[in-house]
KOLLUM-672873 format. One record per residue: residue in one letter; x, y, z of N, C-alpha, C in turn. Coordinates in nm, 2 decimals, m for minus. Last residue first. Layout:
residues N
[torro "A" [X Y Z] [X Y Z] [X Y Z]];
...
end
This chain:
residues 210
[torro "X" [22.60 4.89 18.17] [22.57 4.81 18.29] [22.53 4.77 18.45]];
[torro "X" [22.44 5.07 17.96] [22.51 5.08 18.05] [22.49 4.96 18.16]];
[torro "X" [22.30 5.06 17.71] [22.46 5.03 17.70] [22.48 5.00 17.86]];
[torro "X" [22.14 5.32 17.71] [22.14 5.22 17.67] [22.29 5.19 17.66]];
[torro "X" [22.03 5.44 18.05] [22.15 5.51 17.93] [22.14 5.35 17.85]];
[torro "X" [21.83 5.46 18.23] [21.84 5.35 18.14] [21.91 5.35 18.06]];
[torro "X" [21.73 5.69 18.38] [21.86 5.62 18.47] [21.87 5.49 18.41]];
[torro "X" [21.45 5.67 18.26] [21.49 5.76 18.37] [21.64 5.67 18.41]];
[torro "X" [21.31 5.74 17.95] [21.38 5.63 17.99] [21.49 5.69 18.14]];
[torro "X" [21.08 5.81 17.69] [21.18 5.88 17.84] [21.19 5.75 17.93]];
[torro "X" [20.99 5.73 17.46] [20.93 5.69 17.56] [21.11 5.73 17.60]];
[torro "X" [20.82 5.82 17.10] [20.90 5.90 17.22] [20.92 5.78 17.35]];
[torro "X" [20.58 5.84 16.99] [20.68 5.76 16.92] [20.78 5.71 17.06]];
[torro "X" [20.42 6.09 17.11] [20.41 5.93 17.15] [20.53 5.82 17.05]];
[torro "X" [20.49 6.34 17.21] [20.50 6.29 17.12] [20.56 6.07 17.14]];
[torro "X" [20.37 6.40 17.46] [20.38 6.51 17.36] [20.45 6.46 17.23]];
[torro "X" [20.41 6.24 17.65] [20.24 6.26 17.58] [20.25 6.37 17.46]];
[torro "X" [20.64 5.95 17.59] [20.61 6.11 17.58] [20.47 6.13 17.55]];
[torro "X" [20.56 5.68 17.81] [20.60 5.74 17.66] [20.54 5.92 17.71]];
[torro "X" [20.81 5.57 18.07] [20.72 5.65 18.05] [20.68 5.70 17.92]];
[torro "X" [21.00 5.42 18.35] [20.99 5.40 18.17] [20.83 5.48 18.14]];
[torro "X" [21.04 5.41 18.61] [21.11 5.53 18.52] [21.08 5.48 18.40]];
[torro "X" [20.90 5.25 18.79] [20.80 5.35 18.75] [20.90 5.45 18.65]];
[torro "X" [21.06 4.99 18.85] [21.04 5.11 18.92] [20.97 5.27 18.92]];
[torro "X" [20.94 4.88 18.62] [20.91 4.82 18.78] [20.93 4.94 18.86]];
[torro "X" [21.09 4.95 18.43] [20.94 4.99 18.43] [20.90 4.91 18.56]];
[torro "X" [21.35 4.85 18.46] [21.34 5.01 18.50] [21.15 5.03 18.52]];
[torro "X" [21.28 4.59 18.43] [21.33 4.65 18.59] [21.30 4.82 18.60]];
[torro "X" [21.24 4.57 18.20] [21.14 4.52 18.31] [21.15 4.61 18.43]];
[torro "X" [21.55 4.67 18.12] [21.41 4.73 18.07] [21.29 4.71 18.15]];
[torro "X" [21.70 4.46 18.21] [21.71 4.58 18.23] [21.56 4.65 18.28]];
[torro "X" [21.60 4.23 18.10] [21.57 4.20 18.21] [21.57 4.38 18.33]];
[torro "X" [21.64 4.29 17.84] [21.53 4.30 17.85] [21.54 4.28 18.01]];
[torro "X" [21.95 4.32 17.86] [21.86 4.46 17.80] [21.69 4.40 17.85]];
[torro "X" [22.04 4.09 17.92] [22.10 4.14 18.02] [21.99 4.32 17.98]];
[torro "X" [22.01 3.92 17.71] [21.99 3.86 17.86] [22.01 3.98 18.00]];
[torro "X" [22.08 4.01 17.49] [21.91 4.00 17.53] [21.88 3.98 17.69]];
[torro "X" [22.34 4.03 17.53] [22.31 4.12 17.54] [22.11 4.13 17.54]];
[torro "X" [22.36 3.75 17.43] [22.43 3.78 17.55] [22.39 3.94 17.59]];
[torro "X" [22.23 3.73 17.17] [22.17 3.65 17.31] [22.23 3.72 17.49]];
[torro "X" [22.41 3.85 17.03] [22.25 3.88 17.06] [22.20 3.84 17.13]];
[torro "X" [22.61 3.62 17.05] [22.63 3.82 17.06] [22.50 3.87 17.11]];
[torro "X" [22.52 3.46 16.96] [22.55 3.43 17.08] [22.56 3.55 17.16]];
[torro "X" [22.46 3.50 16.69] [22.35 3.47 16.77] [22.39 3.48 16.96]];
[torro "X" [22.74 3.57 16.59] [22.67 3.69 16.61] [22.51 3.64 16.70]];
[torro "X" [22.79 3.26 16.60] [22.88 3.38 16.67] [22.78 3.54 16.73]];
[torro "X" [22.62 3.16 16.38] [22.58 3.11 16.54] [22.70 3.24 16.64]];
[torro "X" [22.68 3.35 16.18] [22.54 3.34 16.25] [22.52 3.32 16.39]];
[torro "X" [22.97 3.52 16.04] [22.91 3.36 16.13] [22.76 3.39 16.24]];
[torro "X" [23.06 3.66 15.93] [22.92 3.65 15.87] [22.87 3.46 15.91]];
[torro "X" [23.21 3.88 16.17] [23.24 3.83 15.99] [23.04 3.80 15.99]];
[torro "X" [23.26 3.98 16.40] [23.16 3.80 16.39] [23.18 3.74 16.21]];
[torro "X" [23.39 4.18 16.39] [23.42 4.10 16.46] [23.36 3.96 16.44]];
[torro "X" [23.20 4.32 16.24] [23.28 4.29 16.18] [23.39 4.17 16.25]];
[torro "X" [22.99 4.41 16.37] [22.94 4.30 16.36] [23.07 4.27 16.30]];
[torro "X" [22.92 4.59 16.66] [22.99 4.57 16.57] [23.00 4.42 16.51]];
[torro "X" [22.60 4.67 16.84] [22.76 4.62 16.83] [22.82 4.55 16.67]];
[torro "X" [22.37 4.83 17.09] [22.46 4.79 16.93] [22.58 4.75 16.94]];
[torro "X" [22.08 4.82 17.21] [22.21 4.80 17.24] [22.28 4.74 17.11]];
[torro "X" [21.81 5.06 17.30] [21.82 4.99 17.22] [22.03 4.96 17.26]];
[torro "X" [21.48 5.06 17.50] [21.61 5.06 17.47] [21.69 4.99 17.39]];
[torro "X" [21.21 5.14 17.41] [21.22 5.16 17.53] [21.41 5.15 17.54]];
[torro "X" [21.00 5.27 17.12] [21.19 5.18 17.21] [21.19 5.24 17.31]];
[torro "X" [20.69 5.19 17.03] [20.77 5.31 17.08] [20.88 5.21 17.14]];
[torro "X" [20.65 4.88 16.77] [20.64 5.00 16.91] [20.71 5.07 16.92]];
[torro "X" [20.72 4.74 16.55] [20.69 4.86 16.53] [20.66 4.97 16.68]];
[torro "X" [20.65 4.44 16.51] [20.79 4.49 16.59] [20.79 4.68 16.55]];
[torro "X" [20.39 4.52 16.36] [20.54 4.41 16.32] [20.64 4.45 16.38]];
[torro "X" [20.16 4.70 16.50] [20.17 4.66 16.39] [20.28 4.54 16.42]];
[torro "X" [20.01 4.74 16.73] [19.94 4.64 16.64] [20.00 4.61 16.53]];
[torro "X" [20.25 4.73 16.97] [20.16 4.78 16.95] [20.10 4.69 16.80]];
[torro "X" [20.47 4.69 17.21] [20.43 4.60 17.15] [20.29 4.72 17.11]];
[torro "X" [20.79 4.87 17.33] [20.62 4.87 17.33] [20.62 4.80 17.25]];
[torro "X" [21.09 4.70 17.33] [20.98 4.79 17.28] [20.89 4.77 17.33]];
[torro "X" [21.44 4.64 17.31] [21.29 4.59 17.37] [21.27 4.74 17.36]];
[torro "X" [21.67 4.51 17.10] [21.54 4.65 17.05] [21.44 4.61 17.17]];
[torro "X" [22.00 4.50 16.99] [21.89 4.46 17.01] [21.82 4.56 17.07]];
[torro "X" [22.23 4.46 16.67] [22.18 4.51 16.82] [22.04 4.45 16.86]];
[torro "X" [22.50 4.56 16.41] [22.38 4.54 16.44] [22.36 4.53 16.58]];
[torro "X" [22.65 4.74 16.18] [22.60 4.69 16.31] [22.50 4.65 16.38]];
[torro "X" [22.73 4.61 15.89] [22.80 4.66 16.02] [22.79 4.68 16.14]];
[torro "X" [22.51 4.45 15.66] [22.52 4.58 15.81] [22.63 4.55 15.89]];
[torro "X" [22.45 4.32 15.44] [22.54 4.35 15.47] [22.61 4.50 15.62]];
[torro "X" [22.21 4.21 15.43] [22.21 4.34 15.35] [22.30 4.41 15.40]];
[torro "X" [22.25 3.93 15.55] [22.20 3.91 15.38] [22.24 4.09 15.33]];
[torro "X" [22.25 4.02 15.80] [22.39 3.98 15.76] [22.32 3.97 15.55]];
[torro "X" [22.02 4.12 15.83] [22.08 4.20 15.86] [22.25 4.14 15.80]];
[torro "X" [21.86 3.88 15.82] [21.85 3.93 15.71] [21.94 4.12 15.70]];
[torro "X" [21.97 3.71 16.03] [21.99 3.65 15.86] [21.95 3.80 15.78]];
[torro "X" [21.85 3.84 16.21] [21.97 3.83 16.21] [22.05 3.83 16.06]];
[torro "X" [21.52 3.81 16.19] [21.62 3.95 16.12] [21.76 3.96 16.15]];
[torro "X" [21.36 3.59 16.10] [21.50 3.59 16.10] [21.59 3.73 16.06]];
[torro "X" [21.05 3.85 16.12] [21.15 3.69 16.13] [21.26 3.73 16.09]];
[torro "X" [21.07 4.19 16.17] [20.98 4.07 16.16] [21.05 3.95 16.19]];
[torro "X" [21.27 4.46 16.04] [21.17 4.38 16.15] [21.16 4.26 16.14]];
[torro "X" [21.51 4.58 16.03] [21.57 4.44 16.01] [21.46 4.39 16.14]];
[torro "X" [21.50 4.86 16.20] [21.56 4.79 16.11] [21.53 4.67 16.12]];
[torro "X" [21.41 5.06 16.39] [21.29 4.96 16.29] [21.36 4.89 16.18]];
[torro "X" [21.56 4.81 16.59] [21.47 4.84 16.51] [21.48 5.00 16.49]];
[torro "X" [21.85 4.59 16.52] [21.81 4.77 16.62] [21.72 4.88 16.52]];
[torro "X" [21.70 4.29 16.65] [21.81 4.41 16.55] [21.81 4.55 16.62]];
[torro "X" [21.59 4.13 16.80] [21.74 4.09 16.76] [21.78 4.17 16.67]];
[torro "X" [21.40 4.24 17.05] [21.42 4.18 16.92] [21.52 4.19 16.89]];
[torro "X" [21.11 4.20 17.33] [21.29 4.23 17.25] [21.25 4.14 17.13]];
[torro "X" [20.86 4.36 17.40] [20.93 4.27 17.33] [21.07 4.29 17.36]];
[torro "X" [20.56 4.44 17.67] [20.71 4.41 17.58] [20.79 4.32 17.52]];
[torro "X" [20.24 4.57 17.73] [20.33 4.45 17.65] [20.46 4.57 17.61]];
[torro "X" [20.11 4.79 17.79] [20.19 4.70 17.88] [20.25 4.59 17.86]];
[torro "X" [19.98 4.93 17.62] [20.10 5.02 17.69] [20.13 4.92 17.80]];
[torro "X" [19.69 4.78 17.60] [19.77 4.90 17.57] [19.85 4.91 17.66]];
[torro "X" [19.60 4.48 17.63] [19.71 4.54 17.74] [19.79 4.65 17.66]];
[torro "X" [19.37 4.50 17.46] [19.34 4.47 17.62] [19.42 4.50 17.70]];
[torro "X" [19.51 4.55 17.24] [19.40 4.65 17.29] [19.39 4.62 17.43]];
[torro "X" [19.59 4.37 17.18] [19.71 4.44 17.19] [19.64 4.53 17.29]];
[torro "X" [19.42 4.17 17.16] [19.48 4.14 17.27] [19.58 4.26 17.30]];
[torro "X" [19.31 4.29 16.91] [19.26 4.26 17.06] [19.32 4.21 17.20]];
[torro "X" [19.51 4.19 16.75] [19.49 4.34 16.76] [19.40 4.32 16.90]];
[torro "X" [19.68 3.92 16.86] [19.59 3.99 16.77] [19.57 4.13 16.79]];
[torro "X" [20.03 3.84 16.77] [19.91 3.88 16.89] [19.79 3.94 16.82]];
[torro "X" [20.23 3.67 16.61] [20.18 3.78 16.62] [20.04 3.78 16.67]];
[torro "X" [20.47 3.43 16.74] [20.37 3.45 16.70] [20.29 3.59 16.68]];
[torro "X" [20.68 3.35 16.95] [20.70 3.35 16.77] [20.54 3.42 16.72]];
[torro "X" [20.82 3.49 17.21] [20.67 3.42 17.18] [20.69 3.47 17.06]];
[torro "X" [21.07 3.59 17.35] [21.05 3.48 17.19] [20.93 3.41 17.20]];
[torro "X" [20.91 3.71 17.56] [21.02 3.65 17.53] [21.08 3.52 17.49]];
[torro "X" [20.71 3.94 17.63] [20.71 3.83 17.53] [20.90 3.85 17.49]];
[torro "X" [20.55 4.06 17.92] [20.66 4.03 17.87] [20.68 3.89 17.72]];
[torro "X" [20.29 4.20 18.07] [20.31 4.09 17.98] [20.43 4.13 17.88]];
[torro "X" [20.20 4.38 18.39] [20.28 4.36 18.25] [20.30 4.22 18.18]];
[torro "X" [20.01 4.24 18.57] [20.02 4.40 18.51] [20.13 4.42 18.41]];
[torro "X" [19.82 3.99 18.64] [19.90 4.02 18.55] [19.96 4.21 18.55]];
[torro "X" [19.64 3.87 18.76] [19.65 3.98 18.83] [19.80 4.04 18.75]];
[torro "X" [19.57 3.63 18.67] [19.65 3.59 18.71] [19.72 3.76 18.81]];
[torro "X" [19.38 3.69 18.52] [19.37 3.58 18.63] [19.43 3.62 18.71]];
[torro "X" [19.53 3.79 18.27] [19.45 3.90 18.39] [19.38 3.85 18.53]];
[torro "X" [19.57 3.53 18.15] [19.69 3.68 18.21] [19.60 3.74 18.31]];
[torro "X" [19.32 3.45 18.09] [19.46 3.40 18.22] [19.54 3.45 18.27]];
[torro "X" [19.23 3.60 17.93] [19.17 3.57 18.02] [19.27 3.51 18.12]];
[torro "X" [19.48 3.59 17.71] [19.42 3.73 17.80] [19.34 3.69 17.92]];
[torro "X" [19.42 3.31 17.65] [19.51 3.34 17.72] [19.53 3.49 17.80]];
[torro "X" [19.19 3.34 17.55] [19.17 3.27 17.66] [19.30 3.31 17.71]];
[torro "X" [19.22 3.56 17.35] [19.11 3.58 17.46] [19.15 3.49 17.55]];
[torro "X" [19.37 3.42 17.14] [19.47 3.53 17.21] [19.32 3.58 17.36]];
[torro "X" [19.18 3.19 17.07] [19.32 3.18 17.13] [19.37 3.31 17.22]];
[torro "X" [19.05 3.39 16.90] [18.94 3.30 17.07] [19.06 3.23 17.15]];
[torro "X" [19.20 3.47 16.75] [19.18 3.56 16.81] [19.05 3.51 16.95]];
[torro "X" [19.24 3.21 16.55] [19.38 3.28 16.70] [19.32 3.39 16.78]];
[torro "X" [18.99 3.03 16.64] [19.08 3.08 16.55] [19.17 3.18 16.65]];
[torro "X" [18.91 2.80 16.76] [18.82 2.77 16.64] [18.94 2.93 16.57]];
[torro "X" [19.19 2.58 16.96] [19.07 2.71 16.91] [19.02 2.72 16.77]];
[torro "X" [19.41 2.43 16.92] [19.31 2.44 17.02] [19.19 2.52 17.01]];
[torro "X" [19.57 2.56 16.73] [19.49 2.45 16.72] [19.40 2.41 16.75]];
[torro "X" [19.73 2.74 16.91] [19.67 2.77 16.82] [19.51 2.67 16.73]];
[torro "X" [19.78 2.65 17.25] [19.81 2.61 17.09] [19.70 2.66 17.04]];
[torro "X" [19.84 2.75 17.51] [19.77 2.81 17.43] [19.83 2.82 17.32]];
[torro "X" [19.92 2.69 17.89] [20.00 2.61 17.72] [19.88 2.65 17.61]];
[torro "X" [20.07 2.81 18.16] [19.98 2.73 18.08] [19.99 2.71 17.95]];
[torro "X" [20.22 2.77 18.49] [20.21 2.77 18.32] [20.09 2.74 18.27]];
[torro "X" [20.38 2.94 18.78] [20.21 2.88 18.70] [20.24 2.90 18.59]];
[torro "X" [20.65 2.88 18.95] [20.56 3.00 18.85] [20.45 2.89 18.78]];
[torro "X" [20.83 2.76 19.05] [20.79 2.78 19.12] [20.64 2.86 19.08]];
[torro "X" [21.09 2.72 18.88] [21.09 2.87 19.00] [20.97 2.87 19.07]];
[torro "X" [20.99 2.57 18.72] [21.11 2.53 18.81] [21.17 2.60 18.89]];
[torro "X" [20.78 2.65 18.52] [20.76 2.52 18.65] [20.89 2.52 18.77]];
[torro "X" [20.99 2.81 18.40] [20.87 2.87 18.51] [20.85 2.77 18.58]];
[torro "X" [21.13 2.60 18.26] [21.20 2.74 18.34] [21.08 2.79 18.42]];
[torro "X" [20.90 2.48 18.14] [20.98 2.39 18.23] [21.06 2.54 18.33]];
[torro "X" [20.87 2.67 17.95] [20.75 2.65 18.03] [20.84 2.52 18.15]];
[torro "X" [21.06 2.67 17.83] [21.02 2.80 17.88] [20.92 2.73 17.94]];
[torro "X" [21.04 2.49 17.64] [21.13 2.48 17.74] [21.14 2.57 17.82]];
[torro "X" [20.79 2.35 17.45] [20.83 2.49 17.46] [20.94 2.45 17.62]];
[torro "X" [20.55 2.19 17.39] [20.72 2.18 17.45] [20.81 2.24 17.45]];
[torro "X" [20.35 2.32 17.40] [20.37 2.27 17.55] [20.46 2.19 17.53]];
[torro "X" [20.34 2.65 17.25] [20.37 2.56 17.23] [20.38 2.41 17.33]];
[torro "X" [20.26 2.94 17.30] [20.20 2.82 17.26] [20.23 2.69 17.19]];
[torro "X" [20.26 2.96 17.71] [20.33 2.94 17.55] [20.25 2.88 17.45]];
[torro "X" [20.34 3.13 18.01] [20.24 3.06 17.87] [20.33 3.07 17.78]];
[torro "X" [20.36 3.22 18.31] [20.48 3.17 18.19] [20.35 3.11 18.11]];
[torro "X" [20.30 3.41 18.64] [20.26 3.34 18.53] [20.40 3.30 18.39]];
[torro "X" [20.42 3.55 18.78] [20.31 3.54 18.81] [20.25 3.40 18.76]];
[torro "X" [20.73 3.72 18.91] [20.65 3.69 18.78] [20.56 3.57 18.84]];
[torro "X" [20.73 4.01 19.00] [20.70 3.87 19.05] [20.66 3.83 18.93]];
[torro "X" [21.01 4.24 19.08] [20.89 4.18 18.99] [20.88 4.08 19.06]];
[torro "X" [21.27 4.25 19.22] [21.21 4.41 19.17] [21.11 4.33 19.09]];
[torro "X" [21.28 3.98 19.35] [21.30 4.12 19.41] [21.22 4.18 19.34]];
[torro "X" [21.13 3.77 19.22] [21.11 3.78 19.37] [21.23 3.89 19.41]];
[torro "X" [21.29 3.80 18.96] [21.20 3.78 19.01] [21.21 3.71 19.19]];
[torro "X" [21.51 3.89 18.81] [21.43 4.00 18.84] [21.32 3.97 18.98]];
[torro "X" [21.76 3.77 18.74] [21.75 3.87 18.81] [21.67 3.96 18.87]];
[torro "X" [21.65 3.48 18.69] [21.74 3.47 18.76] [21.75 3.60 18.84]];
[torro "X" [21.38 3.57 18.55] [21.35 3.51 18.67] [21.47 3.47 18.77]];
[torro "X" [21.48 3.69 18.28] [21.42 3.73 18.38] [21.44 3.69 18.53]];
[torro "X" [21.67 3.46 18.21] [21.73 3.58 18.28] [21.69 3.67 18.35]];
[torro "X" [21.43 3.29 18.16] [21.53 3.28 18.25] [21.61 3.36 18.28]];
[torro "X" [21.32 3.39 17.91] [21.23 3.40 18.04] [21.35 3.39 18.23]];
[torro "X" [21.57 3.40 17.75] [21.53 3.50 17.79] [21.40 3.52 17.88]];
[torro "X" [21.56 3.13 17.74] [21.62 3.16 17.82] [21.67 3.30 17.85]];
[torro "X" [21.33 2.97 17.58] [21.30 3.07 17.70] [21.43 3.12 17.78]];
[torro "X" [21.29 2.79 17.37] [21.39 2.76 17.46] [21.34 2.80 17.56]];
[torro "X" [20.96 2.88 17.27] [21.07 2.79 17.27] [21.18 2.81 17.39]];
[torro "X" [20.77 3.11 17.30] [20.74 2.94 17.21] [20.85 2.86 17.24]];
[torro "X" [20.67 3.23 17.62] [20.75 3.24 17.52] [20.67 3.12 17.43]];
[torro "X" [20.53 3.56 17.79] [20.53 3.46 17.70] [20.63 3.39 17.63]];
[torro "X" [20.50 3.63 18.13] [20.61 3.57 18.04] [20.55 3.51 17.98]];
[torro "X" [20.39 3.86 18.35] [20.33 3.75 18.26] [20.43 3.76 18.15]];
[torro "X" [20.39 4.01 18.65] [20.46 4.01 18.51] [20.39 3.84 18.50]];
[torro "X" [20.37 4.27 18.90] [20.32 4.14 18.86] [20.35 4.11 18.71]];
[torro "X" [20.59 4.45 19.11] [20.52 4.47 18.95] [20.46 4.30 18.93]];
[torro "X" [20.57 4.46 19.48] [20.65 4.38 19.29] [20.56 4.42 19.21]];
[torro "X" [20.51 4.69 19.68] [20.46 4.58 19.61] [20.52 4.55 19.48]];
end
């Protein structure tokens, strides 16, 4: 039986799309696509595989934490068993983190715990780094702070201190690490250490390898 998966994003999504080109309907199903945005273009990529969306603006709610419940209530509708956030902009409440201990993931555009939170591209070229990468992780209560599930680096000297170049760099390697990462925890090899939870053993995930 497929892993059941719930894709968040706010925008483009075409890290929901790399999902759904390689993952879904073999090694996952994805189930579900929310955003809270409903022009979000990640929600058109699920309509167009065939996938159930729904749209959870902030606005909509008396405050983000009766927001982050309805959409928990949808996820788990939906028989959800992993919740993937791919470029959902927004920070999750501590309640929602709680509801899916140990089954939310991210990616992020550096090679955490470097260069957390927003525009950490910009702020990895602002403090002059050499290399930079990308980070899917546990999602836990703090700021891009979960246990790494895998991380992928590269030389930035080749990009100089062109954004959209080094964006394209991060993109091309998000598309291919997070879809990884799903996959390995589909097959049951992603696991955190009980002996030291920072830790998470990664079975046949060498980071880098294609």
């Amino acid at each position: 039986m497929s892993l059941r998966v719930a894709v968040l994003v706010s925008g483009e999504g075409s890290n929901c799309q790399a999902i759904l080109d390689s993952l879904h309907g073999r090694e996952i199903e994805v189930v579900g696509v929310g955003s809270n945005r409903a022009e979000a273009r990640g929600l058109e990529r699920g309509r167009s595989a065939g996938v159930q969306t729904a749209v959870f603006p902030a606005a909509g709610y008396p405050d983000r934490a009766a927001r982050d419940a309805a959409m928990a209530d949808w996820i788990e509708s939906l028989g959800a068993e992993l919740v993937v956030l791919a470029g959902f902009m927004e920070i999750l409440s501590p309640e929602f983190i709680r509801r899916f201990a140990g089954r939310i993931v991210n990616v992020h555009p550096s090679l955490l715990p470097a260069f957390a939170g927003i525009r950490a591209i910009e702020q990895a070229i602002d403090y002059g780094a050499k290399v930079m990468g990308v980070t899917v992780h546990f999602v836990d209560e703090g700021v891009d702070s979960g246990p790494i599930i895998l991380q992928e680096a590269f030389d930035v000297l080749p990009y100089s201190r062109d954004i959209a170049a080094i964006e394209e760099r991060v993109h091309e390697i998000e598309h291919r690490l997070l879809p990884r990462a799903v996959a390995l925890i589909a097959a049951g090899k992603v696991r955190i250490d009980p002996d030291s939870p920072r830790y998470v053993i990664v079975e046949g995930g060498r980071d880098g390898d294609d």
